[in-house]
C-alpha positions in Angstrom: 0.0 0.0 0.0 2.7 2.6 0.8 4.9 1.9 -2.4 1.2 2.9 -4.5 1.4 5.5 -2.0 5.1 6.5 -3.6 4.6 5.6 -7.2 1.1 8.1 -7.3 3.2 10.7 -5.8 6.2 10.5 -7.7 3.4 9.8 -10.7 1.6 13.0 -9.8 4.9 15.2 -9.7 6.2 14.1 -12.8 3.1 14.9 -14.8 3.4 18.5 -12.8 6.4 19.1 -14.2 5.7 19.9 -17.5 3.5 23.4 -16.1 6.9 24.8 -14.3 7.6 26.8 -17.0 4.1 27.6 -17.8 3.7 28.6 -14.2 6.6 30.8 -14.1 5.5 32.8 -17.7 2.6 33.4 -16.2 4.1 34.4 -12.3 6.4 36.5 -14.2 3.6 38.5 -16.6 1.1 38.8 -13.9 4.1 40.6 -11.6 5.2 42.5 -14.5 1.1 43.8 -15.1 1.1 44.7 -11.4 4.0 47.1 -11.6 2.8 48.6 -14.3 -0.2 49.7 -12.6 -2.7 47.2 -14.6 -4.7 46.4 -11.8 -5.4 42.9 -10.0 -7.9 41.5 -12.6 -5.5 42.6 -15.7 -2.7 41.3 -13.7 -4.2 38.0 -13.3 -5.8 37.5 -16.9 -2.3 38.5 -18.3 -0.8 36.2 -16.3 -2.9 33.2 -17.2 -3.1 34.3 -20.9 0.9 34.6 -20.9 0.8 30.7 -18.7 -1.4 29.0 -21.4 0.2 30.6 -24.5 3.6 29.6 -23.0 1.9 26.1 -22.9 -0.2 25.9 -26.4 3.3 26.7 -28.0 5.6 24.2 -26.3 2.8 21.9 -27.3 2.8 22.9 -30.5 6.4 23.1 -31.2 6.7 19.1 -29.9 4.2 18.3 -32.2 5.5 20.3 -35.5 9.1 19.6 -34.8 10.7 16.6 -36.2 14.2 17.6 -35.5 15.0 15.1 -32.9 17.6 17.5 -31.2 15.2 20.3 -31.3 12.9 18.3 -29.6 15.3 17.8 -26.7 15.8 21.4 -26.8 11.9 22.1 -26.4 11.8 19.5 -23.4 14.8 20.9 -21.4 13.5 24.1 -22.0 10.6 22.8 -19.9 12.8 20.1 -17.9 14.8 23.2 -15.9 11.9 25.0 -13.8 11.3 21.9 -13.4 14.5 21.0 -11.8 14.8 23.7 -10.3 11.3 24.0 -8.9 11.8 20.4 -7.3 15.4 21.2 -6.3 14.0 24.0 -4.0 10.9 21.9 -2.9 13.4 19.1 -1.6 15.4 21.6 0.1 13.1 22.9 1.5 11.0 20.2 3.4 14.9 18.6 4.4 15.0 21.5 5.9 12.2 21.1 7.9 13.0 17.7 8.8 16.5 18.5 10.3 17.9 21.0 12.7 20.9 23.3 11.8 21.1 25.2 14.9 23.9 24.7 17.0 23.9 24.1 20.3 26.5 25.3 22.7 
């Protein structure tokens, strides 16, 4: 029962990794709108426009490709947020599970 437990999780993660860079297009536009004085609601419909057209052309470009090393380019592209994302998130919860405070 645990290992399903495991395999859904690490199932699960792998499948979120291909929105990482989505995510952060869109994180990245709807900060950008903010600044600019758009407002919340044009911050947040830039944002997810600039997510899902970050997305639809990945997509796309996997599917109209047929340079196999362009391919790879397109996935790594989406592979390092990715990487990076889960590189944080595992930092962060082993920090949580351990102390770094000396005591004297």
């Amino acid at each position: 029962m645990t290992i399903f437990l495991i395999l859904g999780a690490v199932a699960g993660l792998y499948v979120l990794a291909s929105y990482a860079l989505p995510v952060y297009a869109g994180l990245t536009c709807a900060f950008l709108l903010l600044r600019h004085d758009v407002g919340h609601l044009g911050a947040i419909l830039g944002g997810l426009s600039a997510g899902i057209a970050t997305l639809l052309i990945g997509q796309g470009l996997i599917a109209f490709v047929r340079s196999p090393m362009l391919r790879v380019g397109i996935a790594f592209l989406f592979a390092i947020p990715a990487g990076i994302a889960g590189f944080q998130a595992a930092h962060a919860l082993g920090s949580l599970a351990t102390d770094n405070s000396m005591l004297l």
